[in-house]
C-alpha positions in Angstrom: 14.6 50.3 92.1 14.6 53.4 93.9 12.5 56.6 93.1 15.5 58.5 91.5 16.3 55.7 89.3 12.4 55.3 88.6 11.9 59.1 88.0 15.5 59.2 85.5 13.3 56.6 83.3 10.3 58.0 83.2 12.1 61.7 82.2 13.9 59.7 79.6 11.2 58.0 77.9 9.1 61.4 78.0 12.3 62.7 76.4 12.0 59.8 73.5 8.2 60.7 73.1 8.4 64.2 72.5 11.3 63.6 70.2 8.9 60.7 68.4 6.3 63.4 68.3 8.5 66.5 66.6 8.9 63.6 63.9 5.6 62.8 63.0 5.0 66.1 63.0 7.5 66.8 60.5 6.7 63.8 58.5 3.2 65.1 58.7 3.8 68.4 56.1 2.4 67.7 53.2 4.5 66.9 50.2 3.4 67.2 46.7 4.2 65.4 43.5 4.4 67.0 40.2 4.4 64.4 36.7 3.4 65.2 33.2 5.6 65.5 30.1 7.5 67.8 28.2 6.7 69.4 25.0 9.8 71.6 22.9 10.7 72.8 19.6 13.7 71.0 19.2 15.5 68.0 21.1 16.8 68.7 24.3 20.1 67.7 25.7 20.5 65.4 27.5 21.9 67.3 30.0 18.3 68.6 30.4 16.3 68.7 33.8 13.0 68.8 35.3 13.5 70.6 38.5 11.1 72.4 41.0 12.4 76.1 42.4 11.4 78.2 45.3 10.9 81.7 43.7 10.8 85.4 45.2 8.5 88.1 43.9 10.1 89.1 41.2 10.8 85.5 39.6 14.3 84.4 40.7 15.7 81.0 42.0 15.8 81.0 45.9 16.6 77.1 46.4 15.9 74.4 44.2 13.9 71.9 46.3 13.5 68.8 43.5 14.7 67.7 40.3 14.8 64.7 37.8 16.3 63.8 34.3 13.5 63.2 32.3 12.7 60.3 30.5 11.3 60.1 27.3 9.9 63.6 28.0 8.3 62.7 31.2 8.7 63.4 34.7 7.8 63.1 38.3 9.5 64.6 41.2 8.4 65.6 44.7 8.8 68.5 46.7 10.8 68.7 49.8 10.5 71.1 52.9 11.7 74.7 52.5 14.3 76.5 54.4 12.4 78.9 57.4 14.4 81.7 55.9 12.8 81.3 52.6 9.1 81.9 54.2 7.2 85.0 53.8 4.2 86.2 55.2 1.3 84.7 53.4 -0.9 88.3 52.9 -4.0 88.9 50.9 -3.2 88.8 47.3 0.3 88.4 47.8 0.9 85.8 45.1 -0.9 86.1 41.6 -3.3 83.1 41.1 -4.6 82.3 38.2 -8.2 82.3 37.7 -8.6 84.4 41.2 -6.1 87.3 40.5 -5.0 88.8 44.0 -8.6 89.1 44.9 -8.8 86.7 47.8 -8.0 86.2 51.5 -5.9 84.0 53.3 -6.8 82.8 56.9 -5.4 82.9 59.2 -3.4 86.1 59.4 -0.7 84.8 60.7 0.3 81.9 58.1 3.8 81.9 56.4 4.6 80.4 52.7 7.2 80.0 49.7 6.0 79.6 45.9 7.7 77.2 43.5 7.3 76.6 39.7 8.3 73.7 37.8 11.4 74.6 35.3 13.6 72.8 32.5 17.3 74.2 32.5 20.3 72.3 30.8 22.3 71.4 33.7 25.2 71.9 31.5 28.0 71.1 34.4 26.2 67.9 34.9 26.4 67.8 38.6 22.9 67.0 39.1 21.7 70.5 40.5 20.6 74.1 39.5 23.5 76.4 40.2 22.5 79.6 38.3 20.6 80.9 34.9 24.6 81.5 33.5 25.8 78.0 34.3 22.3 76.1 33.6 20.6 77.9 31.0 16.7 77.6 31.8 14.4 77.5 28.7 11.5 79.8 28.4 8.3 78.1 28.5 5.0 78.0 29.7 3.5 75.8 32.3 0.0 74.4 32.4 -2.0 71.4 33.4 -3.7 68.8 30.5 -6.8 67.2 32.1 -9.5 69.4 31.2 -6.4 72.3 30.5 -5.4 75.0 33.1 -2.7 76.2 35.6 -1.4 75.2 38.0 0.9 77.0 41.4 2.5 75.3 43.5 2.7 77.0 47.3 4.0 76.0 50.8 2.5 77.3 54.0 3.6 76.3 57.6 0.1 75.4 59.2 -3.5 74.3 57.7 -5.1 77.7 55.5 -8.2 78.3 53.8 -7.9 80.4 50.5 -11.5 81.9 49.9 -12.2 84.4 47.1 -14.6 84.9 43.9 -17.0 82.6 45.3 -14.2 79.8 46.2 -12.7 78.2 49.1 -10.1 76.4 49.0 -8.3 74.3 52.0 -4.5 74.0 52.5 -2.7 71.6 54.0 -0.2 71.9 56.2 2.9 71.6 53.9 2.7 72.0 49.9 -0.5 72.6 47.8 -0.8 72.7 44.3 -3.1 75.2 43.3 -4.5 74.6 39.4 -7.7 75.9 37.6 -9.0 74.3 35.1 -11.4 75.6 32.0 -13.0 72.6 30.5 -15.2 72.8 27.1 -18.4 73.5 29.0 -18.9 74.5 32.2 -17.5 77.0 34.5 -13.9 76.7 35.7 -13.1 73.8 37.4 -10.6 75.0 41.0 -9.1 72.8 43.0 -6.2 72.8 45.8 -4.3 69.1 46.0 -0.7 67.1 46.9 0.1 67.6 43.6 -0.8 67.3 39.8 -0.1 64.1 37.4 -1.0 66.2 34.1 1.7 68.9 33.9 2.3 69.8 31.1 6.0 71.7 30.2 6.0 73.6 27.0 9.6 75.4 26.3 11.3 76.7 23.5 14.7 75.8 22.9 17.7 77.2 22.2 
């Protein structure tokens, strides 16, 4: 074999390597899985859905990013990777927390992120997707965690974070975190940042 034909391979299997790298490294963001059950005032429809939203400040639907039928008023569903365009930058305070406020810091400065929240909507056009609040109606509710009880946010950054404020730090994974603080019956609240939450708890009103 000659040298060009020697050199051609070995640029083409560096070429396959790198490629196999920007993979993992994809692969490697952090998903996070949200299950619990669903609590309401009347039966839902069974056009009814669990799904998981990308939200801006003010509370609107950017993308939805999961969703499920539930069954027998449970659910699980897990998060997929956000659109760049949907990213902000991740300042101090920039997202209410629960617990903390917007009294605490994110390093480092430079980190980007999205917030979701879990929502039930009647996917009244049944084509297995949130369109909008007219065509799926989304019932008012309030979201919270069961085991000991709490809150929970669920929040995507683009590289590894640390959260520290009140006396807390917190470490984020590249990828999605679920944020929850928990108050149980004695003690001092309970914080913790994970992949997800298995004690979600829905509670909506219907319509």
């Amino acid at each position: 074999m000659n040298h060009q034909a020697q050199a051609w391979r070995s640029l083409r299997a560096l070429s396959l390597l790198l490629v196999l790298s920007l993979g993992v490294a994809a692969f490697a963001q952090q998903q996070a899985t949200l299950g619990g059950r669903i609590e309401a005032l009347g039966d839902l429809p069974e056009t009814a859905r669990v799904g998981i939203h990308i939200i801006d400040g003010e509370g609107s639907t950017l993308a939805e990013i999961a969703s499920v039928r539930p069954v027998a008023g449970t659910f699980s569903l897990s998060t997929t990777v956000p659109q760049a365009s949907e990213m902000q930058a991740f300042s101090t305070g920039q997202v209410l927390l629960p617990g903390l406020q917007n009294e605490y810091q994110v390093t480092p400065a430079d980190v980007q992120f999205v917030r979701a929240i879990a929502k039930v909507y009647d996917d009244s056009n049944n084509n297995g997707r949130f369109d909008n609040p007219e065509l799926d109606p989304v019932y008012l509710g309030v979201a919270s965690v069961e085991d000991p009880v709490g809150f929970f946010v669920m929040l995507y950054v683009d590289q590894a974070a640390t959260l520290t404020g009140r006396g807390q730090t917190l470490e984020m994974a590249a990828g999605w975190n679920v944020f929850t603080v928990r108050f149980p019956e004695e003690g001092t609240a309970l914080y913790g940042m994970d992949a997800g939450a298995r004690d979600a708890l829905l509670d909506i009103f219907t319509q």
